[in-house]
Short mmCIF file of the C-alpha atoms (twelve columns), coordinates in Angstrom:
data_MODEL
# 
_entry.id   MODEL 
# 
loop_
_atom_site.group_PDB 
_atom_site.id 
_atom_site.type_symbol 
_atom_site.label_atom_id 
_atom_site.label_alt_id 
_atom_site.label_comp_id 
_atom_site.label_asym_id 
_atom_site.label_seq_id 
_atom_site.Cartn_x 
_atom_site.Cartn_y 
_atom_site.Cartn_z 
_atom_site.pdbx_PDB_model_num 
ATOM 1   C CA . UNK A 1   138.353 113.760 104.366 1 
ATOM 2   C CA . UNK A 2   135.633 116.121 103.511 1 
ATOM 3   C CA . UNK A 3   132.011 115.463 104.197 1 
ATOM 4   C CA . UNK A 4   130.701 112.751 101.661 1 
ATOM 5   C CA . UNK A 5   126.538 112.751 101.249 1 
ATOM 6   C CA . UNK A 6   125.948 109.778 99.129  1 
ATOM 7   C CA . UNK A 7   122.267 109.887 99.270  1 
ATOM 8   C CA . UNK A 8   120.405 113.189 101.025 1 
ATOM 9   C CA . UNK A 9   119.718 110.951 104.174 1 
ATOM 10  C CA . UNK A 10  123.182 109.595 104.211 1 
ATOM 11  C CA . UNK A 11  126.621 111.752 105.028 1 
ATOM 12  C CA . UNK A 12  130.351 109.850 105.847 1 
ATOM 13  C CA . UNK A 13  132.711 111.905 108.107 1 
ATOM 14  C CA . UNK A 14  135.751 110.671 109.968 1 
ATOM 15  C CA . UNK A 15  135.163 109.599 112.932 1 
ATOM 16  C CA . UNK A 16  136.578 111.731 116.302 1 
ATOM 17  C CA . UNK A 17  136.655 110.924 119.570 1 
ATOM 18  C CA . UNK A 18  133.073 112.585 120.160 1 
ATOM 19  C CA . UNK A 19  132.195 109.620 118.379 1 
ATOM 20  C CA . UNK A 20  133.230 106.899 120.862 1 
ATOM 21  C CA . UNK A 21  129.896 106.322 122.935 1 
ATOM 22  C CA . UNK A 22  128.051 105.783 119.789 1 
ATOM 23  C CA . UNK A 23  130.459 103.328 118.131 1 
ATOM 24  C CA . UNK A 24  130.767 101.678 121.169 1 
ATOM 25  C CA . UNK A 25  127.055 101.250 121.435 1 
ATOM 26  C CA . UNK A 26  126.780 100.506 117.536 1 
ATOM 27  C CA . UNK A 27  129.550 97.589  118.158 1 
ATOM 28  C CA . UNK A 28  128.239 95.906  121.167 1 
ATOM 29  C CA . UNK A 29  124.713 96.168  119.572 1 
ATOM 30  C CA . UNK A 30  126.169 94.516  116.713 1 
ATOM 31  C CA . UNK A 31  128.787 91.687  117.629 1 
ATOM 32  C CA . UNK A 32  126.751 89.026  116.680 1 
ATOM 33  C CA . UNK A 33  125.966 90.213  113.166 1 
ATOM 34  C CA . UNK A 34  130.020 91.344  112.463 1 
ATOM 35  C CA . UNK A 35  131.590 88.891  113.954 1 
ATOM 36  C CA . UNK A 36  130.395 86.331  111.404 1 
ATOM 37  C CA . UNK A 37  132.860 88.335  108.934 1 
ATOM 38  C CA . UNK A 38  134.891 90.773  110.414 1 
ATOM 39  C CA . UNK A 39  137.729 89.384  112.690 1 
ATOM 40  C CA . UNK A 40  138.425 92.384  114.882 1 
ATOM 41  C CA . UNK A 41  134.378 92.122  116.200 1 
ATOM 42  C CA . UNK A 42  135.651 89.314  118.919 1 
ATOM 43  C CA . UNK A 43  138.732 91.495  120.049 1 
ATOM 44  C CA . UNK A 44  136.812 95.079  120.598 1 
ATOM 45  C CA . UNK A 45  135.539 94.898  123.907 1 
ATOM 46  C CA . UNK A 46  136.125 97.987  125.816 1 
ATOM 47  C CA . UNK A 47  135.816 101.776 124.707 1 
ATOM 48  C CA . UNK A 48  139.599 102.032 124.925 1 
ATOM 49  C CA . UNK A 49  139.860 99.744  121.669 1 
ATOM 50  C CA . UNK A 50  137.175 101.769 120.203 1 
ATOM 51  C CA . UNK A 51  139.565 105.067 121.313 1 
ATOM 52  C CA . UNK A 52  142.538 102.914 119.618 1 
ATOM 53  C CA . UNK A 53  140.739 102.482 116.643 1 
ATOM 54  C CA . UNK A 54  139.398 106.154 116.265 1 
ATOM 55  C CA . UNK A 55  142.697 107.862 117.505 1 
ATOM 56  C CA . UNK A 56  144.827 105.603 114.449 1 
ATOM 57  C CA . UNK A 57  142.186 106.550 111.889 1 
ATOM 58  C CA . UNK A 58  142.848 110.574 113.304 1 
ATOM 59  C CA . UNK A 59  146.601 109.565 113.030 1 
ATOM 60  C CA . UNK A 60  146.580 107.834 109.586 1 
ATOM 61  C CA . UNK A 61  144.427 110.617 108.124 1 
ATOM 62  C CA . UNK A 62  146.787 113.720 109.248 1 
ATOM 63  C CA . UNK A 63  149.436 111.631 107.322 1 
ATOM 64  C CA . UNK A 64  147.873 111.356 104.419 1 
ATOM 65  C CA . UNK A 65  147.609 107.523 104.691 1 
ATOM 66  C CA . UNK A 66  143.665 106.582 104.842 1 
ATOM 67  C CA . UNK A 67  141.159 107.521 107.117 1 
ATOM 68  C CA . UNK A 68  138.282 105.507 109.345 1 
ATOM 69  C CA . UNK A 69  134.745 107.350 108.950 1 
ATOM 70  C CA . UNK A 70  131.450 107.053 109.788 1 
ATOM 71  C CA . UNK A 71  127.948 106.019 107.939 1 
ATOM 72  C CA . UNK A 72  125.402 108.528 109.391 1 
ATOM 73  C CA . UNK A 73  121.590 107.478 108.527 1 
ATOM 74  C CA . UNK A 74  119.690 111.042 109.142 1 
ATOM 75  C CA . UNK A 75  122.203 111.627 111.679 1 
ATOM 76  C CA . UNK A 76  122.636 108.107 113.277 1 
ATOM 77  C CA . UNK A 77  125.670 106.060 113.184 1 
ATOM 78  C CA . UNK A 78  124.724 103.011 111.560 1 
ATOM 79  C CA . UNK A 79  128.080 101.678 110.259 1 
ATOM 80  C CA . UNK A 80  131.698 102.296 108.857 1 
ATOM 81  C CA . UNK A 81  133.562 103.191 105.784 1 
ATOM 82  C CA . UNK A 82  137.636 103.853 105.416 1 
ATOM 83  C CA . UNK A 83  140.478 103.153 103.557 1 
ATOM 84  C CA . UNK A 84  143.039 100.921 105.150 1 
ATOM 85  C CA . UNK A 85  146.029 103.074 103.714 1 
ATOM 86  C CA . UNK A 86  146.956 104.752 100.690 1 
ATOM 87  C CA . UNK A 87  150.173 103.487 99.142  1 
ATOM 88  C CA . UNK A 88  151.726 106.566 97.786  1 
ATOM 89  C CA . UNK A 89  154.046 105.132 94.567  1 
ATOM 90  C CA . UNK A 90  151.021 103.188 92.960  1 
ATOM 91  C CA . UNK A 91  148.529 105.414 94.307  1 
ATOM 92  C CA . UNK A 92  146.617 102.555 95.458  1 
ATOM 93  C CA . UNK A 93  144.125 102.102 98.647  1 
ATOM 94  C CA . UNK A 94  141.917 99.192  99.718  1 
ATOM 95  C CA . UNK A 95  138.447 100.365 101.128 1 
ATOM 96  C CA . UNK A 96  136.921 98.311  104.521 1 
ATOM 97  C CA . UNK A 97  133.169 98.594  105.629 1 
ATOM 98  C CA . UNK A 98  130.708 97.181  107.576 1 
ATOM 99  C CA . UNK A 99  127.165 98.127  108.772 1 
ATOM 100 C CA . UNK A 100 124.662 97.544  111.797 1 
ATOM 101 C CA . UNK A 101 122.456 94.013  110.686 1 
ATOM 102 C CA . UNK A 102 119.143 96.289  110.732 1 
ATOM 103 C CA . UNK A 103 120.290 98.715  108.078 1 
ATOM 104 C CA . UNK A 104 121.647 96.139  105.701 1 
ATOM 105 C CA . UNK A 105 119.679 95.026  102.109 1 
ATOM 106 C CA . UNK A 106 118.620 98.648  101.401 1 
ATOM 107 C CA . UNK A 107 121.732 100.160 99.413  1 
ATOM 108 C CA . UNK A 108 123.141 101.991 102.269 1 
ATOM 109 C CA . UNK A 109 126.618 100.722 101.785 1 
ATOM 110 C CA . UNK A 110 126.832 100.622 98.127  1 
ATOM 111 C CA . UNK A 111 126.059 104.953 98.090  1 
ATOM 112 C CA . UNK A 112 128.305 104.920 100.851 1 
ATOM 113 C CA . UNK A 113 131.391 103.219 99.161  1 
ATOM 114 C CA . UNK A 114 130.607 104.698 95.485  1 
ATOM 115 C CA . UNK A 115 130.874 108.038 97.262  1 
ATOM 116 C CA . UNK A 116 134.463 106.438 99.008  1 
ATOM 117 C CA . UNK A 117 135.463 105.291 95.528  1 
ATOM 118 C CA . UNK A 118 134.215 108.684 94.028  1 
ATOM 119 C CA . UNK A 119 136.309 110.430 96.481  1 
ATOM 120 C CA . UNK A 120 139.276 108.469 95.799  1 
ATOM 121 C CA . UNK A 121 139.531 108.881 91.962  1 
ATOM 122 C CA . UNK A 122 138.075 112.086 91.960  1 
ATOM 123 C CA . UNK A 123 140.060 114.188 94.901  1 
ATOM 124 C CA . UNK A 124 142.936 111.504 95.545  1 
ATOM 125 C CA . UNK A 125 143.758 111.245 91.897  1 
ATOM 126 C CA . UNK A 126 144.531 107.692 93.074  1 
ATOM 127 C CA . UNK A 127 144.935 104.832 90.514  1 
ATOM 128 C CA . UNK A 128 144.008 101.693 91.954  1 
ATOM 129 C CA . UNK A 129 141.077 101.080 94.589  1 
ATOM 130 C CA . UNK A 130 140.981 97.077  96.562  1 
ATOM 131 C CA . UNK A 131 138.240 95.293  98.007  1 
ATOM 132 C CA . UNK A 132 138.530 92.370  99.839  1 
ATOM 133 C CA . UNK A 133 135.745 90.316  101.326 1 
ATOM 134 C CA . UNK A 134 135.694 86.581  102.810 1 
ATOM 135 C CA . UNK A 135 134.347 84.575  99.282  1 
ATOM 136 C CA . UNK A 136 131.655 83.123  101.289 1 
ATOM 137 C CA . UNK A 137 130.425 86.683  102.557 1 
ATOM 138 C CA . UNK A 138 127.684 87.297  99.350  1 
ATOM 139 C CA . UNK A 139 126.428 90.498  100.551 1 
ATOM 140 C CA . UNK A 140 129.730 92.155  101.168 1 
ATOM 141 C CA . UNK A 141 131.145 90.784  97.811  1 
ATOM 142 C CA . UNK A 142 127.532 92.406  96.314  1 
ATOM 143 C CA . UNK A 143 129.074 95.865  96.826  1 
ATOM 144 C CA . UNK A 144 132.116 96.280  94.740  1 
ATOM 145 C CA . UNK A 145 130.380 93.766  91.592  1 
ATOM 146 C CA . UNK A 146 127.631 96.412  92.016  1 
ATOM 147 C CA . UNK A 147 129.989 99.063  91.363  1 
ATOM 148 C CA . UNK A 148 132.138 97.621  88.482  1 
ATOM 149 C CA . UNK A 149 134.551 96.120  90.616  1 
ATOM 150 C CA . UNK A 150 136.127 93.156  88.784  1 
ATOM 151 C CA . UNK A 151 137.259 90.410  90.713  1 
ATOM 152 C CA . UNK A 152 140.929 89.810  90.601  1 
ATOM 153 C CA . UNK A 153 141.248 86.825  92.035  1 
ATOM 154 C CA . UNK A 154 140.365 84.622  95.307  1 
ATOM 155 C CA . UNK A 155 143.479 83.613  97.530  1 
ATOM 156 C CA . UNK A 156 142.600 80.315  99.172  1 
ATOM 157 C CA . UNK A 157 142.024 79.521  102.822 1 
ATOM 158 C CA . UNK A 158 144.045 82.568  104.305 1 
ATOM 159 C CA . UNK A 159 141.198 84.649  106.095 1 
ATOM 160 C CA . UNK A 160 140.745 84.021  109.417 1 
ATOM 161 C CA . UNK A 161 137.859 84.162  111.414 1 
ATOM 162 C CA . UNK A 162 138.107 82.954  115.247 1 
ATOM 163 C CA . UNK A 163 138.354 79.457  114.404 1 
ATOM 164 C CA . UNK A 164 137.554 79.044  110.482 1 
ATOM 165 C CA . UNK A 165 139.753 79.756  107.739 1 
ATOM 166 C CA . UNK A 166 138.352 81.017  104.587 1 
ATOM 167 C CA . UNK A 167 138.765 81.866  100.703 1 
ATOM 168 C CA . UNK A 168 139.531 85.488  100.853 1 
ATOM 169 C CA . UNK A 169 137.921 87.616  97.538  1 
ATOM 170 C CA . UNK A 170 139.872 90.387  95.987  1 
ATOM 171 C CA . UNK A 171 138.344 92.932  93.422  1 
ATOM 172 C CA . UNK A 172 140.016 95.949  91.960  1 
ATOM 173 C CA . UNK A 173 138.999 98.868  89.796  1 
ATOM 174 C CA . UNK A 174 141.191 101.391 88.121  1 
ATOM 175 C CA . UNK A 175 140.847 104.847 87.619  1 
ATOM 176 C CA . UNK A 176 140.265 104.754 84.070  1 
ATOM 177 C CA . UNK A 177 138.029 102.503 84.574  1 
ATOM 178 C CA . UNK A 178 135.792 104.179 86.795  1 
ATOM 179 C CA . UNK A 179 132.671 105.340 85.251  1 
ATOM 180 C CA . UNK A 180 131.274 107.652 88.363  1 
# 
């Protein structure tokens, strides 16, 4: 993935494994705040599952399949941005984020996934681009409704979050639909 600079104090690179002691710290830093949505928060405790996590993102990116990056605020790590995979015969992808509880409310990750999204219609020629959010989770659902998103439908009580189960939101947007 090239450099993306969604705003001029905001750039997206895949991550490398220079990357680990600052993810690391951005993680622990952040547990509370992502574990409330994101399942994986409880399970990454050590810098080896960070190293997992960035070495499968290097992996899936050399194949053409996705890639894991980072959300630099004037230089500092302050969240993440990737597609899961790319399915090759649809030329389809579902985008994942999240981002540190002090830098949320102030548009960071709606630049940062329009510039994804650009990226992904615009250099991918890809057709189809997924979001997925827990229904309950507002702010994360604000993103791709912000964007044109529609939402395709909400599968029911098949999310789960340590011990909760919850609605799980889907939204899609085409290419053609896109309007930049």
């Amino acid at each position: 993935m090239p450099l993306l600079t969604p705003t001029p104090d905001l750039l997206i690179r895949s991550f490398t494994l220079d990357d680990l002691p600052a993810l690391s710290a951005l993680v622990k830093a952040n547990r509370d705040h992502l574990r409330r949505w994101l399942p994986w928060a409880d399970r990454v405790e050590y810098p080896s599952d960070e190293a997992m996590y960035v070495e499968m993102g290097i992996d899936k990116e050399a194949r053409g399949d996705g890639f894991e990056g980072g959300i630099y605020r004037r230089g500092v790590l302050v969240g993440s941005v990737g597609m899961h995979y790319v399915v090759p015969e649809t030329r389809a992808t579902e985008i994942g984020y999240w981002l540190a509880g002090d830098q949320t409310g102030g548009g960071i990750m709606t630049a940062a996934v329009r510039a994804v999204v650009g990226y992904g219609f615009g250099v991918l020629k890809l057709n189809r681009i997924e979001i997925r959010a827990a229904a309950a989770n507002t702010k994360s659902r604000a993103v791709p409704e912000r964007l044109g998103f529609r939402l395709e439908g909400v599968l029911r009580r098949c999310h789960a979050i340590r011990d909760e189960i919850h609605d799980l939101a889907i939204y899609g947007l085409l290419a053609d639909e896109w309007a930049g």
